[in-house]
ROLUM-711450 format. One record per residue (C-alpha): residue in one letter; x, y, z. Coordinates in steps of 0.25 Angstrom, whole numbers, plus 5000, padded with zeros to 4 digits. Layout:
BEGIN
AXYZ...
***
This chain:
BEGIN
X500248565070X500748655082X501548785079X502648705084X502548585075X502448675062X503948745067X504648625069X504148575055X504548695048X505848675056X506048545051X505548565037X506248715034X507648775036X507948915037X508248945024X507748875011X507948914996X506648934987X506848834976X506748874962X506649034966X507649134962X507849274966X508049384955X509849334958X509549224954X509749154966X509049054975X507949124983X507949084999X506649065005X506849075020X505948995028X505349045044X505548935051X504549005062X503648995048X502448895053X502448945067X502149075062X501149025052X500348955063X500449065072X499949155062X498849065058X498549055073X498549205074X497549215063X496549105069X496549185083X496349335077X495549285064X494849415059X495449515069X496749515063X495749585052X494849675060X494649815054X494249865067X495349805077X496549915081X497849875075X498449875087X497249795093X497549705081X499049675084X499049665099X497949545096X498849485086X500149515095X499249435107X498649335097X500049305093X500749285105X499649185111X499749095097X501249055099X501149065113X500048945111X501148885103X502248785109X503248835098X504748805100X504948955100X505849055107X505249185112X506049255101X505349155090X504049165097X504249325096X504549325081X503549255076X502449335084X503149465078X503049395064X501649335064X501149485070X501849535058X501149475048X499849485054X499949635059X500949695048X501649625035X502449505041X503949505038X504049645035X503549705048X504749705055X505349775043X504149885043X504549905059X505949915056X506050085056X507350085050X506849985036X506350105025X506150005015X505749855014X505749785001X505149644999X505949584987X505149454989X504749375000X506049325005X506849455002X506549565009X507449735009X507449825019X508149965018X508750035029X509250175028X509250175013X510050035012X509349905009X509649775017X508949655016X508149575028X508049445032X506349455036X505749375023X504149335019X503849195021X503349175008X502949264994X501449244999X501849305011X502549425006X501149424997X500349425008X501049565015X500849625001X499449615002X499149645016X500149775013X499249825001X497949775007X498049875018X498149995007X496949934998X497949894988X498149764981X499349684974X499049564965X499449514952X498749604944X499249734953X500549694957X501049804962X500649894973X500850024980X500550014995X500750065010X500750005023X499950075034X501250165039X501450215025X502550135020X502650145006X502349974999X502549924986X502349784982X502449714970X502149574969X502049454958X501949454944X502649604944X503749554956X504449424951X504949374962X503849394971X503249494978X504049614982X503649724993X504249864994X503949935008X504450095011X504250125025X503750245031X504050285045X502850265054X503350415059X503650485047X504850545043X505050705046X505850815042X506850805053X506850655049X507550675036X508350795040X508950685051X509050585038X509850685030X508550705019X508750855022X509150965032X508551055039X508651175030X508051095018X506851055027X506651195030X506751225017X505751105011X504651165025X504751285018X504551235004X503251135010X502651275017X502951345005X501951244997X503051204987X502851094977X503850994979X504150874973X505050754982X505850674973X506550554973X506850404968X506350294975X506450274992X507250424991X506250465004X505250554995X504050505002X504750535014X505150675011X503750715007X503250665019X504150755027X503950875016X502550875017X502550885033X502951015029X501651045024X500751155034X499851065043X498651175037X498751115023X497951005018X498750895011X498450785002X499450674999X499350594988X500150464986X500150304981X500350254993X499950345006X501450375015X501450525017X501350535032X500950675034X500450735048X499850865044X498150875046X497850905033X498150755025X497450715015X498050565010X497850514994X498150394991X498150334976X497450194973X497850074963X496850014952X496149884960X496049754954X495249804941X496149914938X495250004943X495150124954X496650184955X496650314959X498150364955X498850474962X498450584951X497050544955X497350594968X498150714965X497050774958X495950734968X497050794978X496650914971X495250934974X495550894989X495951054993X497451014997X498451105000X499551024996X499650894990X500750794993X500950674981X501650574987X502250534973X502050574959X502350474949X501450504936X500350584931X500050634945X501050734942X500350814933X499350834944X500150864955X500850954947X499451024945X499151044960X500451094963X500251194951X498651224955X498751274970X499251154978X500751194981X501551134992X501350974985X502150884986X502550784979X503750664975X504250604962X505250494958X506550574951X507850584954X508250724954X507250854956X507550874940X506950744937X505750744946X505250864939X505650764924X504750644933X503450754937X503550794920X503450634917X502350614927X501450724922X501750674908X501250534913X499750594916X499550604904X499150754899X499850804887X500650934892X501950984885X503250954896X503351104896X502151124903X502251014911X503551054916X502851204920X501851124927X503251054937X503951174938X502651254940X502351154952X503651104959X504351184968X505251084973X505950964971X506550884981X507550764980X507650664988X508350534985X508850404993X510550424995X511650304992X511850305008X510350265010X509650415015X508750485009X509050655004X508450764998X509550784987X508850914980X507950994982X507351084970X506751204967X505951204953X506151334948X505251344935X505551334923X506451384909X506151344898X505551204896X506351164909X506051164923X507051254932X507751184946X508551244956X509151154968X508951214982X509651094989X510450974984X511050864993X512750874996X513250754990X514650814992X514750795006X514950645005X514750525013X515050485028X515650345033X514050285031X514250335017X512850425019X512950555012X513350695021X512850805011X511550865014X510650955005X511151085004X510651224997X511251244984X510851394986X509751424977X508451484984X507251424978X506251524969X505351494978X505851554992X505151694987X503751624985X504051555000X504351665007X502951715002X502351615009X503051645022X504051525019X505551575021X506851495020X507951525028X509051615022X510151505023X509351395017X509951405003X511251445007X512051364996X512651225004X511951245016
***
């Protein structure tokens, strides 16, 4: 059967839109399925494609560009060949689509092309949620089918050397540009597979980036440079999508380009551009349980690498007590981000995590050991209107009695309202407290400028 005779079967077979018998989403509610009605032209041409190329479509040694402009011309002469009852537009769509799938991951690389979309969230494969400027909308582009949703899943991981089955169902992976990939699929995910994407600019973000986004000003970047060429300890703290893996991004090109780095992380997304970059990346158990080599592994071997700063792009257990160690033992100017709320409970969060390594030390010396080791706290956090701010940032000024001592040497105006977009006007300001610090700075030949903590400015 022709191209041509398997569209108008499907034509006379399917409408548009067809309700999944017997399925209901987590409402209650009937589930949709929504059927392509360009489905079995694209099979065959897709098929068609994959007889023509065969094992160059898999060839180590064939350029990626080389790879698509074959497939692009392989394409285009298949459903030329075709006497499809197809306009130019049709005919253009499905050669975008059927590229998609064999170049990049089908449905979702438009969405990946889309510069203005931060977040794509694959509820299952009909349902599909993009964020834009901090607001969530949902999109019309769907999977044809939960095994085709299974199949992007796998070619995802599969890139990284990960895996996602039943027996290791979850997954932490990356796509080739850094974009941060979670997916969690069937027995843990009940209603199918579910797929969490956080883009990354192919050009990263930079300092003059997030002053323009409203993340901070001018004077607070001077005064985070500063900090950076001062080799402070900082921590970056923040709930969940609040730009943390952004802000150390931009943080650690602050770093001298004379200074060896090593940067640890789950899934590698720090894009940094100085010489000097050594890049960690942990590793899960493989199917026997076997071979994981957790972020503490590497923190400790981090170690024994001669780094002059050591970037963690998260601490989230035992690894703590170990990054705490370095910054104690001669590698100042780390950095580092945690999960908390506010700069008080990020320092609570680092007293749990060294607690979870499992080494039996009294709370008293452990919080010696934070305020010992963390110069600065900064907190960002993801705003009502959608942007992303520093809120505070705090100096960790030691410690009296059994508690550790803070000072605020910015905090975010809230009291200058909201304009007609209901986005928030108030920016950080000084609360006028000079950090301890600024003595041990300027021995070091880094000086702040003399209005920089004029209180409100």
């Amino acid at each position: 059967m022709s191209l041509a005779d398997r569209l108008e079967s499907v034509r006379r077979s399917s409408q548009p839109v067809e309700p999944s018998s017997g399925t209901n989403n987590n409402n209650g509610h009937e589930r949709v399925r929504i059927v392509d009605p360009f489905s079995a032209v694209k099979a065959g041409v897709h098929q068609a494609l994959l007889d023509s190329l065969g094992p160059q479509l898999y060839d180590p040694h064939l350029d990626q560009r080389e790879l698509e402009s074959k497939v692009r011309h392989t394409l285009q002469e298949v459903i030329d060949l075709e006497e499809t009852p197809l306009s130019v537009s049709d005919r253009t769509r499905i050669a975008q689509e059927v590229a998609d799938e064999i170049l990049g991951h089908g449905p979702l690389e438009p969405l990946l092309r889309d510069s203005e979309i931060t977040e794509i969230m694959v509820n299952r494969a009909d349902s599909i949620y993009v964020e834009r400027a901090g607001k969530i909308y949902a999109v019309d582009t769907h999977f044809s089918s939960e095994a085709h949703l299974r199949r992007t899943i796998d070619k995802i991981v599969g890139r990284v050397g990960r895996r996602v089955d039943e027996a290791s169902p979850l997954v932490d992976a990356r796509l080739p540009d850094g974009s941060r990939v979670n997916a969690v699929i069937p027995p843990i995910a009940l209603d199918g597979a579910m797929l969490t994407i956080r883009k990354f600019s192919a050009d990263p973000f930079t300092d003059k980036d997030l002053i323009a986004f409203g993340t901070f000003t001018p004077r607070v970047r001077d005064f985070l440079i500063g900090c950076v060429k001062g080799r402070r300890n900082i921590i970056i703290s923040g709930g969940t999508g609040s730009g943390k893996t952004t802000l150390l991004n931009v943080i650690s090109s602050f770093i001298p380009d004379d200074e060896r780095i090593v940067t640890i992380e789950d899934a590698a997304e720090l894009q940094l551009h100085q010489d000097h970059v050594l890049r960690l990346e942990s590793r899960p158990a493989n199917i026997e349980g076997k071979g994981a080599i957790p972020i503490r592994e590497l923190v400790k071997n981090a170690l024994r690498m001669r780094p002059d700063r050591i970037v963690v792009g998260e601490c989230r257990d035992g690894a703590a007590l170990d990054m705490l160690q370095a910054m104690n033992t001669g590698h100042d100017g780390s950095i580092t981000t945690v999960h908390a709320n506010t700069p008080r409970d990020s320092l609570s969060r680092l007293e749990t995590m060294v607690l979870m390594a499992g080494v039996d030390l009294p709370i008293r010396a452990i919080r010696e050991q934070v305020a010992g080791a963390v110069d600065l706290v900064i907190q960002q956090a993801r705003m009502k209107d959608g942007s992303r701010r520093i809120t505070a940032i705090s100096e960790v000024a030691g410690m009296e009695s059994d508690i550790i001592t803070m000072q605020d040497l910015f905090t975010f105006d809230y009291t200058a309202g909201r304009d007609e977009q209901g986005r928030f006007k108030g920016t950080l300001v000084s609360t006028g407290l000079r950090p301890k610090f600024s003595a041990d700075l300027h021995d070091q030949g880094v000086d702040f400028a003399p209005d920089l903590f004029v209180r409100g400015r």
